[in-house]
C-alpha positions as CSV (number, residue, x, y, z in Angstrom):
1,X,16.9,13.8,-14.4
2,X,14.1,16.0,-12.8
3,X,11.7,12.8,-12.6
4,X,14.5,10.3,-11.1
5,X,14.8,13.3,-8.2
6,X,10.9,13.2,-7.7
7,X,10.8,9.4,-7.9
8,X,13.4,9.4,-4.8
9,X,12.2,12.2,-2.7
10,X,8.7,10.9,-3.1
11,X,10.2,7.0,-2.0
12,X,12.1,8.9,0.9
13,X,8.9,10.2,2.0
14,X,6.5,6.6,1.4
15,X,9.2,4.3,3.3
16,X,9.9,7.5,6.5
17,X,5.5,6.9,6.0
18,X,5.4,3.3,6.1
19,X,8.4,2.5,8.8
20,X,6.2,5.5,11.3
21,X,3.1,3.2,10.5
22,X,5.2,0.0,11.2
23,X,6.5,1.4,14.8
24,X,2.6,2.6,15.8
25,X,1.2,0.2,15.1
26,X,2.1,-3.5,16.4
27,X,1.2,-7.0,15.6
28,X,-2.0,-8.6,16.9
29,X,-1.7,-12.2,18.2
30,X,1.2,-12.4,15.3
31,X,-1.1,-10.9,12.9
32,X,0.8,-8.5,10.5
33,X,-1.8,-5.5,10.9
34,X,0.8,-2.9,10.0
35,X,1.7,-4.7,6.6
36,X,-2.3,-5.2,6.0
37,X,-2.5,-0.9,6.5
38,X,0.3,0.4,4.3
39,X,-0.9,-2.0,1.6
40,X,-4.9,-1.6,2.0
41,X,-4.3,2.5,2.1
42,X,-1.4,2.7,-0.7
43,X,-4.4,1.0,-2.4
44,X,-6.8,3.3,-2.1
45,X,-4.2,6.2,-2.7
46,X,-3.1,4.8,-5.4
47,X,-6.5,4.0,-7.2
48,X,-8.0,7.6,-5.8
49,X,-4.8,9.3,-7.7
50,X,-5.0,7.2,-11.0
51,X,-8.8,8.2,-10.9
52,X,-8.1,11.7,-10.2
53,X,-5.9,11.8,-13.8
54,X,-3.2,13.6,-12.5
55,X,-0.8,14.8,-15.0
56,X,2.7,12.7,-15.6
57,X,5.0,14.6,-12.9
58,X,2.7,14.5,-9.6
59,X,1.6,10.8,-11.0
60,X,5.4,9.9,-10.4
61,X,5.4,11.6,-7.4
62,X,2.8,9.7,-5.6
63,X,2.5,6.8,-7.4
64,X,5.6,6.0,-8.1
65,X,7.5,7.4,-5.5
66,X,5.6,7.7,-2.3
67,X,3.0,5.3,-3.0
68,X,5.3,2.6,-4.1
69,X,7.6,2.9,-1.5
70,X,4.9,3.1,1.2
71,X,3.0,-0.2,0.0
72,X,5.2,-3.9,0.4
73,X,4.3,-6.7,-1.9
74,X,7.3,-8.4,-0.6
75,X,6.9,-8.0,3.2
76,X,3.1,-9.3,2.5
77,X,4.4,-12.5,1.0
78,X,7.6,-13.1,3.6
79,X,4.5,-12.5,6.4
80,X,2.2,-14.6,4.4
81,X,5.3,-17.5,4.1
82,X,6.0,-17.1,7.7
83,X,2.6,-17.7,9.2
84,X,2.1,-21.0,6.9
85,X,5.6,-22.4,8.1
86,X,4.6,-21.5,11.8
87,X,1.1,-23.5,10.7
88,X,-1.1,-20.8,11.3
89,X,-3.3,-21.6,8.3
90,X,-6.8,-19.5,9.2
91,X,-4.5,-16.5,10.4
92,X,-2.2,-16.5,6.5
93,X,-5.4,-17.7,4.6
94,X,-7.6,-14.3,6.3
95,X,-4.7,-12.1,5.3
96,X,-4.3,-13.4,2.0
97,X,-8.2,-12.6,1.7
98,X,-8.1,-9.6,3.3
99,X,-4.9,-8.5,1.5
100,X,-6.2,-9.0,-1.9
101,X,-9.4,-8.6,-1.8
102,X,-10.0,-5.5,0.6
103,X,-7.3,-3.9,-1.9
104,X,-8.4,-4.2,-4.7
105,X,-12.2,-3.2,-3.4
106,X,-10.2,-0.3,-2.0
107,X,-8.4,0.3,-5.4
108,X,-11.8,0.9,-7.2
109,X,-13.3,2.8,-4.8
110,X,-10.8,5.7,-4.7
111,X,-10.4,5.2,-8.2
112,X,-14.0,5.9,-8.2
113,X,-13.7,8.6,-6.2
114,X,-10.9,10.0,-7.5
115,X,-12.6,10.2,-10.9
116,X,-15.8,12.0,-9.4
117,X,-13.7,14.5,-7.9
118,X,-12.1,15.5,-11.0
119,X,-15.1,16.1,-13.0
């Protein structure tokens, strides 16, 4: 019971994170750059954490609970969706790109990180 209560206060404090992100920072010329952030960040979080081997509590914590509650796969495709219906092919095809690639560049590197910090 312990771990659901970390799982929720660490998803209370990932969605407060990511809905202060979403109300700073606005759209550029209907770009989604406040979806691109939360998700290119939790990334690097996320990998920096897994590669910083913490042990099973704090991994649920953050990972689980702030981390995934902070990061939107499902906002990212709705945006992604809603830029090809409005026929803005370059603008959903760079944030695809950037989306999935700059991620998972971002994963490695603070998994990288992570794991040279903890040896």
């Amino acid at each position: 019971m312990k771990l659901i209560w970390l799982i929720a206060i660490g998803g209370c404090i990932g969605a407060t994170a990511r809905f202060c992100l979403a109300n700073k920072v606005k759209p550029i010329n209907d770009f989604p750059l406040s979806t691109l952030l939360v998700n290119v960040i939790g990334s690097f979080l996320l990998g920096f954490f897994s590669g910083a081997v913490l042990n099973s509590t704090i991994a649920l914590l953050v990972g689980t609970g702030i981390l995934g509650s902070f990061t939107t796969f499902s906002t990212l495709k709705v945006e992604i969706v809603s830029l090809l219906d409005q026929k803005k092919w370059r603008t959903a095809f760079f944030y695809m790109a950037v989306s999935y690639i700059g991620g998972i560049v971002l994963a490695f590197g603070g998994y990288a990180l992570g794991a040279f910090f903890s040896s």
